[in-house]
C-alpha positions as a Markdown table, in Angstrom:
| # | Residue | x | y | z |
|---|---|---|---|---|
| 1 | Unk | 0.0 | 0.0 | 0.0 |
| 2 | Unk | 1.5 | 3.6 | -0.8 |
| 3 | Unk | 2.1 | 5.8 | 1.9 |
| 4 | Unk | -1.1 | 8.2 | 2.5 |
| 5 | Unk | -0.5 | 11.9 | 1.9 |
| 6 | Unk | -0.5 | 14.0 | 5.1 |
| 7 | Unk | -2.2 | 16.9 | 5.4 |
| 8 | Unk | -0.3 | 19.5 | 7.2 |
| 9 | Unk | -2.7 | 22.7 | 8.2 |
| 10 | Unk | -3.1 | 22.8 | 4.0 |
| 11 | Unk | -5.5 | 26.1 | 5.2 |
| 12 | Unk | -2.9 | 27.5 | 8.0 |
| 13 | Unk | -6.1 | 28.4 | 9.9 |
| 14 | Unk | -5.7 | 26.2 | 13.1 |
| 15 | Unk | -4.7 | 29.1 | 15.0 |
| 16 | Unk | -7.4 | 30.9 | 14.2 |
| 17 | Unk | -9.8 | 28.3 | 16.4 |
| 18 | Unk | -9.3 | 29.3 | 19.9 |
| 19 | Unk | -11.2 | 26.3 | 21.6 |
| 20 | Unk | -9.3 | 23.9 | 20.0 |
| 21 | Unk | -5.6 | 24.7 | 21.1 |
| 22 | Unk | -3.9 | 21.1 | 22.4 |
| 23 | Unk | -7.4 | 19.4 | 21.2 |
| 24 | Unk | -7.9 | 17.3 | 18.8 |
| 25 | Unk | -11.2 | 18.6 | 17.5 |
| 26 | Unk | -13.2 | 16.0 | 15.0 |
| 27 | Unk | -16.9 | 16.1 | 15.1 |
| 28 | Unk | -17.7 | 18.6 | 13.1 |
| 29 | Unk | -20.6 | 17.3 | 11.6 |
| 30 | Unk | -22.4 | 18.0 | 15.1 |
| 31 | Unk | -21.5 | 21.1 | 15.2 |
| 32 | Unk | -18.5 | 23.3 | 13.8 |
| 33 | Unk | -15.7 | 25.1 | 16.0 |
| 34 | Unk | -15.9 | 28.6 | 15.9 |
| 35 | Unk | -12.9 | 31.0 | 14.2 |
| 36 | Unk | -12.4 | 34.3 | 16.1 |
| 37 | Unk | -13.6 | 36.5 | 13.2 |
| 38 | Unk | -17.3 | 34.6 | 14.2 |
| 39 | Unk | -16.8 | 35.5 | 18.0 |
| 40 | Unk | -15.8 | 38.9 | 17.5 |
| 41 | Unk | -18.3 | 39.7 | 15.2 |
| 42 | Unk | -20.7 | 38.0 | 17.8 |
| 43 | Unk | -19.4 | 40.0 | 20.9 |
| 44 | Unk | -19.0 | 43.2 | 18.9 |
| 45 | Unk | -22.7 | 42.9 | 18.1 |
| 46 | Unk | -23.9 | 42.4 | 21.2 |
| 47 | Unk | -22.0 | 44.6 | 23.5 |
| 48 | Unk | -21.2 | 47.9 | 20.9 |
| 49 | Unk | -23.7 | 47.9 | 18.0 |
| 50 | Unk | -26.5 | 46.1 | 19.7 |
| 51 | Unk | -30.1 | 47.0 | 19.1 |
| 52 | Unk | -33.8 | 45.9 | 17.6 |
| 53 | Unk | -34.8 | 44.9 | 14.2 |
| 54 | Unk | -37.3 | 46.1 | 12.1 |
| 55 | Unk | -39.3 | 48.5 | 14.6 |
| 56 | Unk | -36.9 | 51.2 | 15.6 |
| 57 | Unk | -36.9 | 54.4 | 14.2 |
| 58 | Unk | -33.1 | 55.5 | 15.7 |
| 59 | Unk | -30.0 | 55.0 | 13.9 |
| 60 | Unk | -28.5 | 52.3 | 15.8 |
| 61 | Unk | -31.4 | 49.8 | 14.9 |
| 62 | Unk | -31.6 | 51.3 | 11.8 |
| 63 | Unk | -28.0 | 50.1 | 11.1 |
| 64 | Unk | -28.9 | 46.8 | 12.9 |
| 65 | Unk | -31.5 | 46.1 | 10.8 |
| 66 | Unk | -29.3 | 46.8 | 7.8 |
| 67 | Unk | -26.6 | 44.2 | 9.1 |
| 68 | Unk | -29.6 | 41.4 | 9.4 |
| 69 | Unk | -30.9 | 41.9 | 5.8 |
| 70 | Unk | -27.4 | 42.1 | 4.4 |
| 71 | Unk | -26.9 | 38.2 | 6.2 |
| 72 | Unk | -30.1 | 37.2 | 4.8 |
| 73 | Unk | -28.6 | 38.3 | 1.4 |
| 74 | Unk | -25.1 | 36.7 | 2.3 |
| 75 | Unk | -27.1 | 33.6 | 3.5 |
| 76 | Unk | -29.1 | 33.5 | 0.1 |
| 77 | Unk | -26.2 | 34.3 | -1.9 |
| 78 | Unk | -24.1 | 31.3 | -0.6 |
| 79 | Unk | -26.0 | 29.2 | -2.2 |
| 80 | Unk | -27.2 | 30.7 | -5.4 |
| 81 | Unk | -30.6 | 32.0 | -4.0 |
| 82 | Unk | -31.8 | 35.9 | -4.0 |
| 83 | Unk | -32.5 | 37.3 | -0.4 |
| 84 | Unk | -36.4 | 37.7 | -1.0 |
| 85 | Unk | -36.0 | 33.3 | -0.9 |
| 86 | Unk | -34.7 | 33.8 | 2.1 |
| 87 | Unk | -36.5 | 32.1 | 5.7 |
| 88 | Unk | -34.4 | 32.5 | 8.8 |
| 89 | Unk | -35.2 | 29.7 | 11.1 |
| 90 | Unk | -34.2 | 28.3 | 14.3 |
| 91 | Unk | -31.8 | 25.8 | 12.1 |
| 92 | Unk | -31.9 | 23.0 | 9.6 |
| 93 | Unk | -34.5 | 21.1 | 11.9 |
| 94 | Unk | -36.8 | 24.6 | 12.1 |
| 95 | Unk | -36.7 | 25.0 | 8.0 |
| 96 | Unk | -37.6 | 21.1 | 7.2 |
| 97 | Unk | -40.6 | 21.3 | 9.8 |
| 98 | Unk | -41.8 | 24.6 | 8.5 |
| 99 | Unk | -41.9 | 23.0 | 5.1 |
| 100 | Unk | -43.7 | 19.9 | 6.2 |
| 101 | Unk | -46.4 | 21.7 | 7.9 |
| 102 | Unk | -47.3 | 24.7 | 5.4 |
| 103 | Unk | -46.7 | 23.5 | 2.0 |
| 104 | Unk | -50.1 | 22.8 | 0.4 |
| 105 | Unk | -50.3 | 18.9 | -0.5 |
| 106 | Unk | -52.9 | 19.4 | -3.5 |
| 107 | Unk | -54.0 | 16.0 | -3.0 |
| 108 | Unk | -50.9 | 14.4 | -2.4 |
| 109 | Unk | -49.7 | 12.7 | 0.8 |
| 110 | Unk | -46.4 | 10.8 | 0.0 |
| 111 | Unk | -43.2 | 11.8 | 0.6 |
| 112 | Unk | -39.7 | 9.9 | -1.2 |
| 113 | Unk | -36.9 | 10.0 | 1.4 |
| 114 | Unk | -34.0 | 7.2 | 2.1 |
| 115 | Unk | -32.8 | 5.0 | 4.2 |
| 116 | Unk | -30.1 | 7.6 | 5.4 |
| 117 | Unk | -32.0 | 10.4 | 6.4 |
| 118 | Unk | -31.4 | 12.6 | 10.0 |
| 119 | Unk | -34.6 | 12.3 | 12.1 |
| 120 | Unk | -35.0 | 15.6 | 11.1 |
| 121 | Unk | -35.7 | 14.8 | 8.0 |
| 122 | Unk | -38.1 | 11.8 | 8.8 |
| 123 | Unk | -40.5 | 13.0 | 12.0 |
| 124 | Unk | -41.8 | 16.4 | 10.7 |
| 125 | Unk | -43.1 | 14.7 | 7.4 |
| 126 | Unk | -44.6 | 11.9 | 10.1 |
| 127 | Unk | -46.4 | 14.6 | 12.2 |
| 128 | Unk | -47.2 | 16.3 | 9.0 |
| 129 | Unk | -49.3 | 12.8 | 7.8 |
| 130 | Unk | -46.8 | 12.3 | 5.2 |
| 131 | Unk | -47.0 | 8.7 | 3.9 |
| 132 | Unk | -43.3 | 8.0 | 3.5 |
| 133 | Unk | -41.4 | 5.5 | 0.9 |
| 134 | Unk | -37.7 | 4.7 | 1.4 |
| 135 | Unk | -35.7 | 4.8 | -1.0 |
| 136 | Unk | -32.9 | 1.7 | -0.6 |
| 137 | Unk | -29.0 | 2.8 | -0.6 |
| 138 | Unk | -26.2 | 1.4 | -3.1 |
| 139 | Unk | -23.8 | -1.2 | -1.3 |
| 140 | Unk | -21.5 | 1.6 | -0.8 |
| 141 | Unk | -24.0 | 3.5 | 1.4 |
| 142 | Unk | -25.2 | 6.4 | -2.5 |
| 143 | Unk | -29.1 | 6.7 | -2.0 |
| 144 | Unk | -29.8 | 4.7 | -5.2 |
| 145 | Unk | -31.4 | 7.1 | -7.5 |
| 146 | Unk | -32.1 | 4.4 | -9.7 |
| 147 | Unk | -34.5 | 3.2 | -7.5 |
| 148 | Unk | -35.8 | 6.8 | -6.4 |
| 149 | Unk | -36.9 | 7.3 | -10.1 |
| 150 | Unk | -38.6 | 4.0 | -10.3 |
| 151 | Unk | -40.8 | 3.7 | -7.1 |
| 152 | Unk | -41.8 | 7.7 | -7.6 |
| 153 | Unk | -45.5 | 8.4 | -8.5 |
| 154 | Unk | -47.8 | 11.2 | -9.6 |
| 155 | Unk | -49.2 | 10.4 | -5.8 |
| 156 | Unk | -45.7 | 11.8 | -4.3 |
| 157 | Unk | -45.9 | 15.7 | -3.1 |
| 158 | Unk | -41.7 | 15.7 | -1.8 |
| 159 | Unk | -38.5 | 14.2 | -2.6 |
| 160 | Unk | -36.4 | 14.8 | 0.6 |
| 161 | Unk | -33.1 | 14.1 | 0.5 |
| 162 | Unk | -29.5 | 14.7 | 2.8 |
| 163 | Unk | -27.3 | 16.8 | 0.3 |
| 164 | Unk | -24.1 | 14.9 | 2.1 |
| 165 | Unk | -24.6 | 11.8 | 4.8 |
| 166 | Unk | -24.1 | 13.1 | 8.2 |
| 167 | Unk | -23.1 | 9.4 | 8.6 |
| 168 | Unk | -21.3 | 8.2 | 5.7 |
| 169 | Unk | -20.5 | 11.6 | 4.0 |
| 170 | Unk | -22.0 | 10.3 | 0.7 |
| 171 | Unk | -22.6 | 12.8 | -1.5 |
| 172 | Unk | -26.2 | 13.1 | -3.8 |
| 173 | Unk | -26.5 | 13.7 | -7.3 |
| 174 | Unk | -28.7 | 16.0 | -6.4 |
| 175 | Unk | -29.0 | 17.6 | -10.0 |
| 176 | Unk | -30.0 | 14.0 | -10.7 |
| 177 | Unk | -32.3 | 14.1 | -7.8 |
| 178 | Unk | -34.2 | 17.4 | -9.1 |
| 179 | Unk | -34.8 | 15.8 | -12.5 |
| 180 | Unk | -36.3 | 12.2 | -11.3 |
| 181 | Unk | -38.8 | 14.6 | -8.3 |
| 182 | Unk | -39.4 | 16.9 | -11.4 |
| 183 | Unk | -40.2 | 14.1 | -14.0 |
| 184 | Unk | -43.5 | 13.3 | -11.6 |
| 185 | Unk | -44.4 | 16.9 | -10.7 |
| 186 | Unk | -43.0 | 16.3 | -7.4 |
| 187 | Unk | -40.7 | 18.6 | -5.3 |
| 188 | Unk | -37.1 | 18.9 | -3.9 |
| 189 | Unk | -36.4 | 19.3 | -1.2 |
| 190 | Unk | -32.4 | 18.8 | 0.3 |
| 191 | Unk | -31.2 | 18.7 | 3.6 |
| 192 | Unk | -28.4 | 20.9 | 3.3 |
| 193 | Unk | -26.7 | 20.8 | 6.7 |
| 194 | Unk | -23.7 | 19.1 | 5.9 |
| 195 | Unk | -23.2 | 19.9 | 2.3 |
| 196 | Unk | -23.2 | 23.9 | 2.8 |
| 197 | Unk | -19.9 | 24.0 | 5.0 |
| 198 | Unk | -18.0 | 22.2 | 2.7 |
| 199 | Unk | -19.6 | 22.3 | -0.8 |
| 200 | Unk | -20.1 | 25.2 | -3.3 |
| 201 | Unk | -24.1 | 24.6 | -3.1 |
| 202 | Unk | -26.1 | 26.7 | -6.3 |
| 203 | Unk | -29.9 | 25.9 | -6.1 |
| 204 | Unk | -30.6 | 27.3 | -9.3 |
| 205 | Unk | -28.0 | 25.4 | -11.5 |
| 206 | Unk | -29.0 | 22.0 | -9.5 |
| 207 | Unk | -33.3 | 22.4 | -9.7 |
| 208 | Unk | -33.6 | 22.1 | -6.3 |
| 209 | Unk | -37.3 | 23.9 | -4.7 |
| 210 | Unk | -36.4 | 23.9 | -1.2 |
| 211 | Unk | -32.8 | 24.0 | 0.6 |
| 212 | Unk | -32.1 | 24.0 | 3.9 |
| 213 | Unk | -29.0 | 24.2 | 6.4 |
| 214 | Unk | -28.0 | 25.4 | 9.6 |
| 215 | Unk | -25.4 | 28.4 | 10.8 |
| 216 | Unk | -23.3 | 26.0 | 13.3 |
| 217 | Unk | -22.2 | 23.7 | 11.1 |
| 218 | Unk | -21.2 | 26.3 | 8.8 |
| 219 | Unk | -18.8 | 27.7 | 11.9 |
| 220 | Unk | -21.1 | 29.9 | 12.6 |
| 221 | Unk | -23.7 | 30.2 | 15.9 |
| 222 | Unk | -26.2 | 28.0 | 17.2 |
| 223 | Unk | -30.0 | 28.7 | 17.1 |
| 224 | Unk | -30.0 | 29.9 | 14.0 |
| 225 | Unk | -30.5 | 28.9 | 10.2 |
| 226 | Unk | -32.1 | 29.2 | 6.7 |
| 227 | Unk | -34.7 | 27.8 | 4.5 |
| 228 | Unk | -34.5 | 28.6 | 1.0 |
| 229 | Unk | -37.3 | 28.4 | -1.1 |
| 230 | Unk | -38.1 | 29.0 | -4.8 |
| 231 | Unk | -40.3 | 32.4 | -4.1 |
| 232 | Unk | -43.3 | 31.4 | -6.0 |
| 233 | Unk | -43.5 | 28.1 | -3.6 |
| 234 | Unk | -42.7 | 30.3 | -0.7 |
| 235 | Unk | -46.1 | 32.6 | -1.4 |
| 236 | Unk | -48.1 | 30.1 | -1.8 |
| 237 | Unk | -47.6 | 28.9 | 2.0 |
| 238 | Unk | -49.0 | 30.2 | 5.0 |
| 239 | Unk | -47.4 | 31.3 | 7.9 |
| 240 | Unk | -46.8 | 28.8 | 10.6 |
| 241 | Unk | -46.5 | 31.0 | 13.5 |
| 242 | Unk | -48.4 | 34.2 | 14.6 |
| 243 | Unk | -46.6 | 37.0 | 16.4 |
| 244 | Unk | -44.9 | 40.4 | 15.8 |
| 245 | Unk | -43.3 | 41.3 | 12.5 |
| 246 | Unk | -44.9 | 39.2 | 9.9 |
| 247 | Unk | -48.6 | 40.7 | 9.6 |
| 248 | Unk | -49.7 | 43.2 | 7.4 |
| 249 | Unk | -53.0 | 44.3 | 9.5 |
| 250 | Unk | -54.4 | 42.9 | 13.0 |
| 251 | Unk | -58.1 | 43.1 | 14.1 |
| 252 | Unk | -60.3 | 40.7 | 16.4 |
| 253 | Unk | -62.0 | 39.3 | 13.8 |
| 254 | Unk | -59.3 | 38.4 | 11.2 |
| 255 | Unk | -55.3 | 39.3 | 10.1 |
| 256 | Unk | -53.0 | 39.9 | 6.8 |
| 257 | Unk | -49.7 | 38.7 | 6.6 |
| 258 | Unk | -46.4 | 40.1 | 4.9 |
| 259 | Unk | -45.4 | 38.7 | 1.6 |
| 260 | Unk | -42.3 | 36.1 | 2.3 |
| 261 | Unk | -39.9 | 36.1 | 4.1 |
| 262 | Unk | -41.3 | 37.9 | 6.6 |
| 263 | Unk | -44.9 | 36.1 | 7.1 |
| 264 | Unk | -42.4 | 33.1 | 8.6 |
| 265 | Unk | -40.6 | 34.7 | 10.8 |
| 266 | Unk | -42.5 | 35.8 | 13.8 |
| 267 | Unk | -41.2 | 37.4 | 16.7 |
| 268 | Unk | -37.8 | 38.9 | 17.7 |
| 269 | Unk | -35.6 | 37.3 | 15.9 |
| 270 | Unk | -32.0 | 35.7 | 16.3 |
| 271 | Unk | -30.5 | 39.4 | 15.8 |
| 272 | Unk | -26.9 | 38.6 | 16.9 |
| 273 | Unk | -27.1 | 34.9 | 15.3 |
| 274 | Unk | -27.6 | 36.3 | 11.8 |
| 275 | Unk | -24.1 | 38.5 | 12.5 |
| 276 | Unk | -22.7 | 35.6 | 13.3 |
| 277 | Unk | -23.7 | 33.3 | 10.4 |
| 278 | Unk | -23.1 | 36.5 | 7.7 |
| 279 | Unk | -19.4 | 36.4 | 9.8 |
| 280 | Unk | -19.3 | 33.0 | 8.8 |
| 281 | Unk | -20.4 | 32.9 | 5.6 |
| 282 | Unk | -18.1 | 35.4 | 4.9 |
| 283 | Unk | -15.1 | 33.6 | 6.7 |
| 284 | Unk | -15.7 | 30.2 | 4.2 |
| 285 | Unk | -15.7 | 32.6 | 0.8 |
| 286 | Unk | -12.4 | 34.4 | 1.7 |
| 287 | Unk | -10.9 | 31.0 | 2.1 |
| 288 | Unk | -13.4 | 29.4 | -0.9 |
| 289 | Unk | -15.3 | 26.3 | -0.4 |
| 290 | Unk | -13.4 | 24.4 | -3.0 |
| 291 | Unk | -10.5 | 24.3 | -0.7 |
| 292 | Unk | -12.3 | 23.3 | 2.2 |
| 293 | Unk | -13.6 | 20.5 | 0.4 |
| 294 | Unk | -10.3 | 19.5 | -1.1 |
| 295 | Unk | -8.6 | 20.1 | 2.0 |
| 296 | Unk | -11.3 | 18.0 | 3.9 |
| 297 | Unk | -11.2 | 15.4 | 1.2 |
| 298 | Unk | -7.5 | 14.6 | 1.2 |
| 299 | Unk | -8.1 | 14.2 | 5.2 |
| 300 | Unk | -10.6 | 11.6 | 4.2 |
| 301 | Unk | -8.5 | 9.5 | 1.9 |
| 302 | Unk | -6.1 | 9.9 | 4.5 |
| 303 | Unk | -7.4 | 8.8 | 7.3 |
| 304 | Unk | -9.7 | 6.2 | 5.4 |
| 305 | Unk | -6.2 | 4.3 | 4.7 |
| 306 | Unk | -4.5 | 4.5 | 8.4 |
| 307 | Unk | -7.8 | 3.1 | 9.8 |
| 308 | Unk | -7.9 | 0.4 | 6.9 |
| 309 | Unk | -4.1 | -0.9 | 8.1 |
| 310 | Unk | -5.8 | -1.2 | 11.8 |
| 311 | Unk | -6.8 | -5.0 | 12.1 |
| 312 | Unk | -10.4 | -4.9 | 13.6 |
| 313 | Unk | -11.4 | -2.1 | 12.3 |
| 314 | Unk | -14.6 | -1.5 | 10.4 |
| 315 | Unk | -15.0 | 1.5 | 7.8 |
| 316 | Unk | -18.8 | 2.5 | 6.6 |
| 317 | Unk | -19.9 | 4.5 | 3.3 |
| 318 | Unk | -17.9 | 5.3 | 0.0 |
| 319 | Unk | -14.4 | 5.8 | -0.6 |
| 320 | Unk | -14.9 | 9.5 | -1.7 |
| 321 | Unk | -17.3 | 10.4 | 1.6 |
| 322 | Unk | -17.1 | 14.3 | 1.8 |
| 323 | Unk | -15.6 | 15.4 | 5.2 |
| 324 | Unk | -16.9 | 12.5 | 7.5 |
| 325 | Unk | -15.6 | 9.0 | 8.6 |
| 326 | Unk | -17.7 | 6.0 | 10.5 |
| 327 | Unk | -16.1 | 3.3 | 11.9 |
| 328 | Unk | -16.2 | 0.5 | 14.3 |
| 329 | Unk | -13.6 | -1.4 | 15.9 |
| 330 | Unk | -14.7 | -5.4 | 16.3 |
| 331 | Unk | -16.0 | -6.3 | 19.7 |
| 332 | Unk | -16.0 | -2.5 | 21.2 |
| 333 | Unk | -18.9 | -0.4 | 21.8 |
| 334 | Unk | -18.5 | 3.4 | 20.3 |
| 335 | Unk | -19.1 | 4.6 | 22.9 |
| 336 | Unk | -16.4 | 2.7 | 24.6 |
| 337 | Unk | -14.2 | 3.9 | 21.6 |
| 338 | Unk | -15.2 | 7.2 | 22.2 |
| 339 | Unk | -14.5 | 7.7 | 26.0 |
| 340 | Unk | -10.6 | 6.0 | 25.5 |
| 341 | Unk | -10.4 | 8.5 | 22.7 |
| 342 | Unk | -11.4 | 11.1 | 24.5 |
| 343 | Unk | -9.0 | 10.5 | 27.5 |
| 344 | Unk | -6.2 | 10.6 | 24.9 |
| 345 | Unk | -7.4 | 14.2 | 23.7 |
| 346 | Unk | -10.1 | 12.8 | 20.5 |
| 347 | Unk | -13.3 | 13.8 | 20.2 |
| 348 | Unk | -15.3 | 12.0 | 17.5 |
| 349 | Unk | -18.8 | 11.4 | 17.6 |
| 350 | Unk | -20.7 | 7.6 | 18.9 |
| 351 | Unk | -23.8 | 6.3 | 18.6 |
| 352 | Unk | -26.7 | 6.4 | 15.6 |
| 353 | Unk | -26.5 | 10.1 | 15.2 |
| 354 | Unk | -30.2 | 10.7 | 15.0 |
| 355 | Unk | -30.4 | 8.3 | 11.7 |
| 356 | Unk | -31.7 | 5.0 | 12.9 |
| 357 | Unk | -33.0 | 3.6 | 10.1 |
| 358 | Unk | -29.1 | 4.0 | 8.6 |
| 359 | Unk | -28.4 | 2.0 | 11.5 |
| 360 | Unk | -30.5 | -1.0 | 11.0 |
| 361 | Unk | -29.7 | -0.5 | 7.2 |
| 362 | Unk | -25.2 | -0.8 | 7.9 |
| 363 | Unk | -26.7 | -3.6 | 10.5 |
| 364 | Unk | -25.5 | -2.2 | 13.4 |
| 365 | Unk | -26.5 | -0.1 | 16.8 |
| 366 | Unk | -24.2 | 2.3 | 16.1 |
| 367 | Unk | -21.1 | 3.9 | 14.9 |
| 368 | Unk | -18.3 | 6.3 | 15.9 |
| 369 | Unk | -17.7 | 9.1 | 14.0 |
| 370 | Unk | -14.6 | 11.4 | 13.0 |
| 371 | Unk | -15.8 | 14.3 | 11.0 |
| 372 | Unk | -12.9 | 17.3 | 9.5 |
| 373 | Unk | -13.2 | 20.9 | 9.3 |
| 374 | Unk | -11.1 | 23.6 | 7.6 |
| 375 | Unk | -8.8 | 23.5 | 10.8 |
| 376 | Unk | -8.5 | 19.3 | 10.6 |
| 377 | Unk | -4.9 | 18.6 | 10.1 |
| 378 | Unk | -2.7 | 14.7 | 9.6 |
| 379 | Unk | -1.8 | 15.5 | 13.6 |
| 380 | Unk | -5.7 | 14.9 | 14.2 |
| 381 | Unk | -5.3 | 11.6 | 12.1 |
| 382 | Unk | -2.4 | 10.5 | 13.7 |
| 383 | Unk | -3.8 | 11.0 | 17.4 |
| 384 | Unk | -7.3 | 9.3 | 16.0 |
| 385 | Unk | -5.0 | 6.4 | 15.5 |
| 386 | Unk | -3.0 | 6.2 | 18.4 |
| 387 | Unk | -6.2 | 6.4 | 20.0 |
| 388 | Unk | -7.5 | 3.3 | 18.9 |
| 389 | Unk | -4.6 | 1.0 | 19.1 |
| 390 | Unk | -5.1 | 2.1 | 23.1 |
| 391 | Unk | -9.4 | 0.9 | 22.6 |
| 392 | Unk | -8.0 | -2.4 | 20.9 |
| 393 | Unk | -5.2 | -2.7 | 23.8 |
| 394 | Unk | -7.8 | -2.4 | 26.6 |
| 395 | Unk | -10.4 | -4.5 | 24.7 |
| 396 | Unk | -8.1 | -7.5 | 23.9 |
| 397 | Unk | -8.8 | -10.4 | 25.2 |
């Protein structure tokens, strides 16, 4: 076997992570580490320029307000979208629920996901009274769009698919995906959580109708994301939610609503969040998604072939999985694996990460899970490694 490339800081932004220092830092695809252009933009908007949204009159909301629209048009523009397509949410989880509950059906109640979904893609269609088929999975842990095309109908409303695996890091065809939904009049919708932080994503060029992903995975802050939607779907919803900022005209006996976005997002909103995620988005462009991904990529391949030389050791999904590693080493629980790693400094991910019908698909309870960022590194690898020769030293019998 040849020697794997190693990836030393290819980014040189390691330092710029301060929660990381002497950490070995891989579970990203729970949730990324923040650089310190995110928490300065954070802290700056919270103690300095902090004010209300939308319903001031004085300067200082005034510029506020200008700093949340121009992250809804960051936001939008990340991914190919226009601002007015635009739905802030509470994240990912918020966007895909809001869709499930508001879309009109027009006499369809079935819904195509796959056998690798995130709960979060399975339960609101469920509460929603979605009838849901599964689309099966290639031996190599693709959704098998093969399949997808041939068990679609004219009865199917939604195609709801992960961009990327947050298991196996597979990655859609989702171009593909838009045509097969399209061919039956159905729509697209993509789960966009762990394809936007390392993926140039373009909605328009792929066919996609809705797209959705949240700002912590994306090194950004928590409690907030985005729902794009194509606008003409978007006004033909209702709003979900009553409260403050999204009605035209209140009265006892009946209300109007603002055109989208607004109608859907009621309330005070995450002011400082959206800073943070249009501090984000803008830290990704400077350094360009295509090198994340290549950078994240040749981590993969890298650490793909140390664990393959481990005897024991069990390696899930294809061989060109976009940022994100499972595993298992014989006769260990993950979570086993996962405390040892973490007393040597490791933190990777264990269990069925809210996909348990992937679970019972790969045939097991659950896996662990190293995922890479834009500040992953070989030294990461390395430690992952050294890791696990101490879980199969403990575990020998």
């Amino acid at each position: 076997m040849n020697a794997p490339t190693r990836i030393n800081s290819a980014l040189s932004v390691r330092d710029q992570f301060p929660a990381i220092a002497g950490w070995h830092y891989l579970d990203s695809a729970a949730t990324a580490q923040k650089p310190q252009a995110v928490i300065d933009a954070i802290t700056q908007a919270y103690a300095r320029d902090y004010a209300t949204v939308h319903r001031g009159v004085y300067e200082r909301s005034a510029t506020m307000t200008d700093a949340y629209e121009a992250s809804r048009a960051a936001g939008a523009k990340l991914i190919g979208g226009q601002p007015n397509e635009l739905v802030f949410t509470r994240g990912a989880t918020e966007a895909i629920n809001l869709v499930a509950h508001t879309l009109p059906k027009d006499g369809r109640n079935r819904i195509l996901l796959s056998q690798l979904e995130h709960h979060s893609n399975i339960v609101p269609w469920q509460l929603a009274g979605y009838e849901i088929d599964a689309v099966p999975l290639t031996p190599d842990g693709q959704i098998d769009l093969d399949a997808a095309h041939a068990m679609l109908t004219e009865r199917h409303r939604v195609v709801a698919f992960a961009h990327i695996s947050n298991v196996l890091g597979s990655i859609l065809d989702a171009k593909r995906a838009a045509a097969i939904a399209h061919s039956k009049g159905a729509l697209l919708l993509l789960d966009g959580c762990q394809a936007v932080p390392r993926l140039s994503v373009d909605v328009a060029a792929i066919g996609a109708d809705f797209y959705a992903f949240s700002a912590h995975k994306l090194y950004g802050p928590t409690g907030i994301g985005c729902l794009w939607g194509r606008s003409e779907l978007l006004a033909s919803m209702p709003p979900w939610q009553g409260g403050g900022a999204m009605i035209d005209k209140v009265a006892f006996d009946a209300s109007t609503f603002l055109d989208p976005p607004a109608r859907f997002e009621a309330g005070t909103p995450h002011i400082v969040g959206a800073v943070g995620l249009h501090a984000a988005v803008n830290w990704v462009e400077q350094l360009s998604l295509d090198a994340i991904h290549a950078h994240e990529c040749a981590l993969v391949a890298e650490a793909r072939d140390a664990l393959r030389a481990i005897p024991g050791v069990t390696i899930y999904g294809p061989e060109d999985s976009a940022g994100i590693v499972s595993f298992n080493v014989d006769g260990v629980h993950p979570h086993d694996t996962a405390t040892i790693l973490d007393d040597g400094g490791v933190a990777v991910r264990a269990g069925h990460h809210c996909a348990q019908p992937l679970m019972r698909w790969l045939g097991v309870e659950a896996t662990a899970r190293a995922s890479f960022a834009a500040h992953s590194d070989s030294s990461d690898i390395a430690e992952l490694v050294k890791g696990i020769g101490q879980v199969r030293r403990i575990f020998a019998k």
